[in-house]
N, C-alpha and C positions, 0 to 999 in steps of 0.2 A: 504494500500500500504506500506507494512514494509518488504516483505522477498526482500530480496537480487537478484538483475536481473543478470542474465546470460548475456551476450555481444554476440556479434555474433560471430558464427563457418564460418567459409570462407574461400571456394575453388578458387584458383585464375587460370583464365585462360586468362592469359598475363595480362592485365591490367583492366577486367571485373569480380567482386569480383559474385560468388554465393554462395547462402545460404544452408549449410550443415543441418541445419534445417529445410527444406522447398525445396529444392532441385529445387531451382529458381533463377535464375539472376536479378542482381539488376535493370541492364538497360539493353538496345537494342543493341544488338553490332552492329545493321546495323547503329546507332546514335543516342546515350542517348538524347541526347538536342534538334536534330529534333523528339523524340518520345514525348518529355516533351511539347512541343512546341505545335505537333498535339495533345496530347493526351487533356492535360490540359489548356495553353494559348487560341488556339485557341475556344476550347471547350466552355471555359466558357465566351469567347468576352473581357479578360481581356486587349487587346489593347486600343479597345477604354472606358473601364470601367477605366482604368487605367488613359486618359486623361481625362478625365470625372471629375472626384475625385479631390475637391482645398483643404479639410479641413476635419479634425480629421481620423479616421482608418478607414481605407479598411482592411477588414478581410480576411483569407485564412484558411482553417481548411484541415488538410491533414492525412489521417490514417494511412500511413507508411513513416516517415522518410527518413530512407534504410540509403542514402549516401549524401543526403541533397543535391540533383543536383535539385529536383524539384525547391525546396526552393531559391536554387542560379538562376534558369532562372528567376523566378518570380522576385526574387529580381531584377535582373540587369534590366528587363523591367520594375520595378515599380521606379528606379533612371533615366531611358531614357524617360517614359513618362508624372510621375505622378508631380504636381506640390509641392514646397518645401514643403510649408502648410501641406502638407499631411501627415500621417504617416503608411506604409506597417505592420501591426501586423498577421504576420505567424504561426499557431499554428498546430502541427503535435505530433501524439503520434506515439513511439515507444517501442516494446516488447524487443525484442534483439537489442539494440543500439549497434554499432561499439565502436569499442576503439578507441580513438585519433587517434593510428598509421596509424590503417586500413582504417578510415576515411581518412588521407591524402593519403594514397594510391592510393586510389581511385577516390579522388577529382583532383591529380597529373595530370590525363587524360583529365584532361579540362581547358588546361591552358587560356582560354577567361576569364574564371573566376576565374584566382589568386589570386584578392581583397578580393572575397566576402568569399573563401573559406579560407584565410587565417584569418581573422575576425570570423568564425564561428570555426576551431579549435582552436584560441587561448582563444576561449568563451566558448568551446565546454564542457558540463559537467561530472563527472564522472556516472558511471552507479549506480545510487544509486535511486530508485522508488520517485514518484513526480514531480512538476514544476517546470523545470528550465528555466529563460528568460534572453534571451541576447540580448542587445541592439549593433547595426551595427551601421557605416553610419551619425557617431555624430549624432544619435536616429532617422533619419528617416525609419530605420526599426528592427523593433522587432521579436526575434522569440520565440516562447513559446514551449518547448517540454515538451511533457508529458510522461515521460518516466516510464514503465509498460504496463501492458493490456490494449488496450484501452477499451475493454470493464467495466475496471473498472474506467478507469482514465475518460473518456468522462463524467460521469455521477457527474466528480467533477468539470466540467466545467462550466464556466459562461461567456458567450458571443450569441453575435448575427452574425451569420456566413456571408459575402456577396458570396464566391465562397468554394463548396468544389472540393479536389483532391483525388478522392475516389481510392487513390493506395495503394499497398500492393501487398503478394504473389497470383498468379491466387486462382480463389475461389476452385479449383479443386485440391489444392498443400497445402492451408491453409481454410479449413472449418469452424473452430470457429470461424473465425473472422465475418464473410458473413453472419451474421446471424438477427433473428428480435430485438434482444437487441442492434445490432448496428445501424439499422434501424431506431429504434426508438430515441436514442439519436440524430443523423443525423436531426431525424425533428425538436426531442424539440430545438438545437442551429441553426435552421433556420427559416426568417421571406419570407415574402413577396419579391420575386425579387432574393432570394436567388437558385446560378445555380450550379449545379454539374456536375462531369463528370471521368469517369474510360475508364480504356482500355477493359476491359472484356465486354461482350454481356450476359453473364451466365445468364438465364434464373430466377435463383435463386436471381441474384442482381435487375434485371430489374422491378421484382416483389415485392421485398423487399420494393426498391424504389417508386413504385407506390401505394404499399400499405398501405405507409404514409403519400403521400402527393403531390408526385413529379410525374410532367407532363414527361413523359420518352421519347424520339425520338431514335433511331437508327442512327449512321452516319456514315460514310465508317473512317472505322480503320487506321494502320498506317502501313506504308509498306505491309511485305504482310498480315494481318490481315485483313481479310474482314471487319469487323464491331465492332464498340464500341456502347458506348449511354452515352448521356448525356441530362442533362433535367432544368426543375425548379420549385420550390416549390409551392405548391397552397393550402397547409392546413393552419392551424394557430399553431404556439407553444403551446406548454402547458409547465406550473412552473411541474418541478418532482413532484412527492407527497413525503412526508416524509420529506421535507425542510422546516426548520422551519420559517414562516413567518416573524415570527419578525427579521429575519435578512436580509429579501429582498431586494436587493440593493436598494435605490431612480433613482424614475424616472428623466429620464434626458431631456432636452430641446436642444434649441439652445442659446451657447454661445457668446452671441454677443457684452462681454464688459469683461474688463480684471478681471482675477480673482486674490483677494487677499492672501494673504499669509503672514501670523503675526508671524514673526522670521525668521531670516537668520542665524542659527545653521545649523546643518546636514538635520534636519530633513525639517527645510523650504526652504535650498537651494537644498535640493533633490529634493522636492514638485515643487516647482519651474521650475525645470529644467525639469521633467518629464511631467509638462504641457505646456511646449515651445515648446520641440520636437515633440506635437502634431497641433502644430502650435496657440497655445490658448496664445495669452498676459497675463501676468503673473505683477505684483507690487508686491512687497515685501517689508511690512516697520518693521524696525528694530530699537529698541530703543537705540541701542550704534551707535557710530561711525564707526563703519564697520562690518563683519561678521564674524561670529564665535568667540563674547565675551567671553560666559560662559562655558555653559559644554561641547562641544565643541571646546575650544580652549587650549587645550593641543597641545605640539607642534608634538607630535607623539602618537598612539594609537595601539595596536594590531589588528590585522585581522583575525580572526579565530574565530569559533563554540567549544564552548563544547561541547560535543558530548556524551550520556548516550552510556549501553553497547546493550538494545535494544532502535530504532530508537520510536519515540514520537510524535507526532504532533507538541509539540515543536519543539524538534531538528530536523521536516522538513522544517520546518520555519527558522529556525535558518541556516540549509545548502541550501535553497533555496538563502536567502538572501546572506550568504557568496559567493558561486556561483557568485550570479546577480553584487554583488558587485568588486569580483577577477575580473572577466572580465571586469569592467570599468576599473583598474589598470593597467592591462597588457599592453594596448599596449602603455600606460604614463610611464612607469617605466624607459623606457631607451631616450622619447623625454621629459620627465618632471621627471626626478628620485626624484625630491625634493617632489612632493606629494605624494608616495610612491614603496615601493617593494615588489615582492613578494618574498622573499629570505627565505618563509617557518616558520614555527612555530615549536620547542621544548616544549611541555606541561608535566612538569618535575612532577614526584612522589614521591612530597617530605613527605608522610607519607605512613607508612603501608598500609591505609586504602585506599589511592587511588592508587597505587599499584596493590591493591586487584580489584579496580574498573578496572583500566587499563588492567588490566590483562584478567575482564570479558570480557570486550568490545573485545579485541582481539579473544577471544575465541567461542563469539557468530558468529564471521565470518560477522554481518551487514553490512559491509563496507567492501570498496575494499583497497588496499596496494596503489592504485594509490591517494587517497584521506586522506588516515593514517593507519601510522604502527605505533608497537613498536621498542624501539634503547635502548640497553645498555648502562649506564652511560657514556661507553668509545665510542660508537658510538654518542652518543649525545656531547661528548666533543668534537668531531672531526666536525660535525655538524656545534657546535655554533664557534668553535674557540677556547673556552675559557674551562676550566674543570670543568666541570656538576657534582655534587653531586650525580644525583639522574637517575634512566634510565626515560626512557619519552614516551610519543606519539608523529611522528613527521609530521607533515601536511605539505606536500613539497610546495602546492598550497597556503598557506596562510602567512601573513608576517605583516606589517606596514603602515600606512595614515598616513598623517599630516592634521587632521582635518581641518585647517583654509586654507590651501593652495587647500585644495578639495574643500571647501566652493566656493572657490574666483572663480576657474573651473568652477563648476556648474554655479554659477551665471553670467559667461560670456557669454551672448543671447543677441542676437538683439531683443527677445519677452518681455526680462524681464527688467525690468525698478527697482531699489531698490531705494527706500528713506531710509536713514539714520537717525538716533535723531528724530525717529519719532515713540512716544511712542502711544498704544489704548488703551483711559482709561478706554473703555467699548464698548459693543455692544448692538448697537438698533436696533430690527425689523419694517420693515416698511411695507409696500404695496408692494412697489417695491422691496424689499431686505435686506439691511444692513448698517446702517450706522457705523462708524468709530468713536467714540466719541472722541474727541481729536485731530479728522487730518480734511483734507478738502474729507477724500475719500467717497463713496459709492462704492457698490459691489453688485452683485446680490449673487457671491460665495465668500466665505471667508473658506479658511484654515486655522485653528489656531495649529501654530508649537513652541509656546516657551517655552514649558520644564512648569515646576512649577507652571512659571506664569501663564497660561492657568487658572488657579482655581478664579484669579481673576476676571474673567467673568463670568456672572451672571449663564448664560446658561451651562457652565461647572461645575459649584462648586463644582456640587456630584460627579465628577470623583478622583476614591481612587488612588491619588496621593501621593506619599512620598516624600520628598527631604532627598541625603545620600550625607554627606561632604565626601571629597575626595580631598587628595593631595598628589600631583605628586611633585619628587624632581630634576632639571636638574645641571648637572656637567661638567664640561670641559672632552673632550677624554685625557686621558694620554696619554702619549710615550707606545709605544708596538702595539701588533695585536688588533683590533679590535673584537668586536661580530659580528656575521657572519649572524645571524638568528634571529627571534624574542625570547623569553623565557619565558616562562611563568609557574608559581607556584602559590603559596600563593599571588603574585604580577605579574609583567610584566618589563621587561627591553626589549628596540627595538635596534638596531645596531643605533653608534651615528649618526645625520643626522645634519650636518653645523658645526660638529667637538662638537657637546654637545650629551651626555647622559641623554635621560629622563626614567623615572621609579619609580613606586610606583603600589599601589596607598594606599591612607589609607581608611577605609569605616566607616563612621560615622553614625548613624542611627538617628533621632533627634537634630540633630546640622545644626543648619544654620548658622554656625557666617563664613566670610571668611578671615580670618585672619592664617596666614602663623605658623606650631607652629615647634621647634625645637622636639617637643618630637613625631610627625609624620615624620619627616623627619629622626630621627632614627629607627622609624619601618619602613620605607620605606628600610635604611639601613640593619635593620635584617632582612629582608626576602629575600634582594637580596644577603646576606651573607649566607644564607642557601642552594639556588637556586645556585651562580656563586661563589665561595668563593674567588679565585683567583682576580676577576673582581672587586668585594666587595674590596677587601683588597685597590685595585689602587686606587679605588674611594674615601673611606673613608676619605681621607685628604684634598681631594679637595674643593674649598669653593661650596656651595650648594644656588641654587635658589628656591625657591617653587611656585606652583600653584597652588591654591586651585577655587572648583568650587562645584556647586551642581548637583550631576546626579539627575533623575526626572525618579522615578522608579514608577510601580504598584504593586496592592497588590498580583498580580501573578508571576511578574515580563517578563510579555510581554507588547508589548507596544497597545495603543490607537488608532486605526483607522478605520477613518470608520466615515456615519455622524452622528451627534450627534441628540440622542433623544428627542420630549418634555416630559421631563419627568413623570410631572402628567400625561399628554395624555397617555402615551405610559403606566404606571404603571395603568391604568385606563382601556386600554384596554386588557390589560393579565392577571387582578386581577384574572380570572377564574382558572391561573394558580395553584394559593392556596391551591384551593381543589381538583384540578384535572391535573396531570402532560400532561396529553395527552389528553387536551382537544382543538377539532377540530378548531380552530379559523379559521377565513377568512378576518378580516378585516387586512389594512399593516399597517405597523409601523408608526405610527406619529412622523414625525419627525419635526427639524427646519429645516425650507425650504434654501435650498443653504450653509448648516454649515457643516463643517469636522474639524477632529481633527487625529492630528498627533504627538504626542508625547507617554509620560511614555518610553522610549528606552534605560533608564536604562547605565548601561557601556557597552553595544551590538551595538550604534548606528550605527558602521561602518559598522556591517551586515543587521543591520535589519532596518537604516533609509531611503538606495535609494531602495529596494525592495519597503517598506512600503507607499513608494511616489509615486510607479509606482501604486499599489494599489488605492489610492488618486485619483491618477490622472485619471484611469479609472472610477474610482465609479463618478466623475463628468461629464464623457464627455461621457459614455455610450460606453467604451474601454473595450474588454476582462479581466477579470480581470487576474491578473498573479501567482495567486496562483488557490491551491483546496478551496472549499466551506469550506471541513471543518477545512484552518485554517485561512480562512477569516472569519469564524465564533468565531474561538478565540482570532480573534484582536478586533474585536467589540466594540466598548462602550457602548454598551446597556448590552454586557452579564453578569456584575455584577449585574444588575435590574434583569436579568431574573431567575440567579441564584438564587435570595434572596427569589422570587417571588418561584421558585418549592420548595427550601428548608422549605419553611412553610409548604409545603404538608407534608415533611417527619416524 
């Protein structure tokens, strides 16, 4: 999923958008929301499934997007019937996504649901192939779009379906889609109990459907449409083939006692809060007196992706995460401005050779203008405020956090309970689960989110962690204009936030000491005099504060998630890997039962710590997961074992 999506072509007739591609209407003009209602609500008994439902996800899996009106009925009845506990996880792929504008255009027509549609475009993603998830609803409902073919995006799915919304263009207007490859992904993400249901009768679906699984009925259609069908599933799933065993999620159970979580940084107050919103009690103990001590606790942080010239598996992760994360910002920026903005990013090209890079990336066309362009030096002055050296990339969607002040956000749940000065000096396996060596706690689950330290536990040790010094310098604001944007070079400066200046950083590779030094705080100075010269000059005189902290970087430089191995076991059961890259295994991963791990996030954390929680949080509760397979495959903490283990074959 790398080439670049097309958006939709659309013919508008008054306020009913059709598809120039497909030469179909989005909804019913005799009444979009009575057709959603008959077609799908009723369809699949989601009234009363909806009260029904006290605790963890109710799923939806939907094969056309369109204008996201399914997605907003579903919604509004799963906020009218379903209990808080609960959490609505919506997942729909889309081939030609709308653009913002056309989305509100359309959504305009339905002003009952001004809430939900206003939440979904200010989340709403750019078109750019992949997972993007946005959390509504202070997180009692998620939507997961899979934006590309579904025939190809399905197959990077991981979830257990409860209702699908088999919509899209008539099978007779869009034939690729209708087909047994979609079929079949349709059974593998359904179990037992799972119901579907489309507008169409087509002869070619009905069959499709039954010849994988699903009991089919015919039921009188909607307005004047004689007949639809809908049905429910009676086969068994099958794992894809070609998925590598050893990263098969763990089986999951029922949570019936709070789960812990070891650090309240980014990464454990995300964790945290992404397993509240599924209504799961959460403890969080944290060895300092409050959260976000260490690396973390810078007072301001950049928000943005690097971005190569063609897209990566990385940098899907990477824009998936900035996505997940923008959109918790957005609608704080202006009832909480003090946790952050989105007032866009300048990513300045202060040498030749990135120039050269910038240049590529502009020219491979991977990306849309509406997620990054390029700005001339003098457009980038005007930009930041201030006079730019250098021309840039500017990412209008992306901007600044204040780490500590986000922490304190997340960690605001009625689920989540935090102990403070409350250090673990280790962890014991028991019968039952885990004990806390050092506190009074047990746990059947434990998250371990704290950076470095994490190595201190027995069970972690092998994970190739690094620690890289780093210090940031804060300054009083001068007299004059302020910075406008965030900026970023060689370093990062953010627009000042409580009348101070923060900016740096310096990157120490082998240095643990945390001690303030004046000779990083003049590289801090020379890189932001390369970058803002003007802004440089003001600052220079001013008296200077510093923070220093340790980032908790890996030896790829992606982060850790995912549960944790028993190593010999797991090294024991793939030795076969040795001699043979592609050899058939069957048996799963040995793991340690109820262990996760959520760190190495490096200076990224702001993109990639609340995605990577939402991750977390599903791989325990048995939650869709919100990325594709394969770059939940490259967060892994087994994939350095597995790598080391094929590399002998070579």
């Amino acid at each position: 999923m790398t080439e670049r999506l097309a958006t939709a072509r659309l013919q508008w007739q008054e306020s009913i958008p059709e598809s120039e591609q497909f030469g179909d209407i989005y909804f019913n003009r005799a009444g979009g929301v009575a057709e959603t209602e008959h077609v799908f609500i009723q369809a699949n008994n989601l009234v009363e499934r909806f009260a029904a439902h006290q605790q963890g996800s109710f799923v939806i899996a939907e094969t056309g997007f369109g204008t996201g009106l399914n997605f907003l009925c579903a919604r509004e009845l799963w906020l009218q019937q379903a209990s808080e506990q609960g959490q609505l996880h919506f997942i729909s792929c889309e081939k030609y996504p709308l653009t913002r504008d056309d989305l509100a255009r359309a959504l305009s027509a339905f002003p009952e649901f001004a809430d939900g549609a206003a939440q979904l475009i200010d989340s709403y993603p750019e078109p750019v192939p992949g997972f993007f998830t946005l959390r509504l609803d202070q997180g009692r409902v998620l939507l997961t779009l899979l934006l590309g073919d579904a025939l190809d995006t399905l197959p990077q799915l991981d979830a257990r379906v409860d209702a699908w919304f088999l919509d899209g263009f008539a099978p007779a207007k869009n034939p690729e889609l209708w087909n047994d490859r979609l079929f079949a992904q349709i059974a593998r993400l359904s179990g037992p109990g799972t119901s579907c249901a489309t507008f169409t009768a087509a002869g070619i679906v009905r069959r499709g459907l039954q010849a994988v699984g699903f009991d089919i009925r015919k039921v009188p259609g909607f307005g004047r449409k004689r007949e639809m069908i809908s049905g429910s599933f009676q086969g068994e799933p099958v794992r894809p083939a070609g998925q590598p065993i050893w990263f098969q999620r763990p089986e999951h159970g029922t949570i019936d006692q709070p789960v812990i979580v070891i650090g309240a940084g980014l990464a454990g107050a995300s964790t945290a809060r992404a397993l509240a919103d599924q209504g799961i009690p959460v403890r969080v103990l944290e060895r300092h007196a409050e959260p976000a001590c260490e690396g973390s606790g810078n007072p301001q942080g950049a928000l943005y992706a690097k971005l190569p010239a063609k897209p990566t598996p990385h940098s899907r992760f990477h824009l998936a995460g900035l996505s997940y994360t923008a959109g918790l910002i957005r609608p704080l920026q202006h009832e909480q401005p003090e946790i952050g903005q989105l007032c866009g990013v300048l990513q300045l090209a202060t040498t030749a050779k990135e120039q050269t890079r910038q240049q590529q990336l502009v020219d491979t066309g991977a990306y849309p203008e509406s997620l990054v362009r390029a700005v001339s030096a003098s457009a980038a002055s005007e930009l930041a405020g201030q006079d730019c050296a250098h021309p840039a990339l500017f990412f209008p969607d992306a901007g600044w956090v204040s780490p500590p002040a986000f922490c304190r956000l997340l960690l605001d749940h009625p689920l989540i309970q935090c102990h403070y000065n409350t250090p673990v000096a280790a962890l014991h396996q028991t019968d039952s689960g885990w004990q806390l060596i050092g506190t009074a706690f047990t746990a059947n689950q434990v998250v371990v989110c704290c950076a470095n330290e994490a190595l201190r536990f027995e069970q972690l040790a092998q994970l190739p962690l690094k620690p890289i010094r780093g210090q940031t310098s804060q300054v009083d604001q001068p007299p004059g204009r302020p910075l406008n944007t965030v900026v970023c070079g060689e370093g990062y400066i953010s627009p000042p936030l409580n009348g101070r200046y923060c900016f740096g950083a310096s990157f120490k590779l082998r240095d643990t000491e945390l001690d303030v030094r004046d000779e990083e705080h003049q590289h801090n100075q020379d890189i932001l005099q390369r970058a803002l010269p003007t802004l440089a000059e003001s600052l220079a005189g001013q008296p200077r504060q510093g923070r220093v902290a340790l980032r908790c970087s890996s030896a790829d430089y992606l982060p850790l998630v995912g549960p944790v191995p028993n190593l010999p076991a797991f090294i024991e059961t793939y030795a076969k890997l040795r001699d043979d890259a592609r050899w058939p295994f069957d048996a799963l991963p040995p793991l340690l039962p109820g262990l996760f791990v959520n760190t190495g996030h490096g200076s990224k954390g702001l993109i990639s710590c609340p995605i990577s929680a939402q991750l977390t949080a599903a791989l325990i509760s048995g939650a869709p997961l919100p990325l594709e397979a394969e770059l939940v495959q490259i967060l892994h903490p087994a994939r350095f074992t597995i790598k080391n283990l094929i590399r002998q074959t070579l």
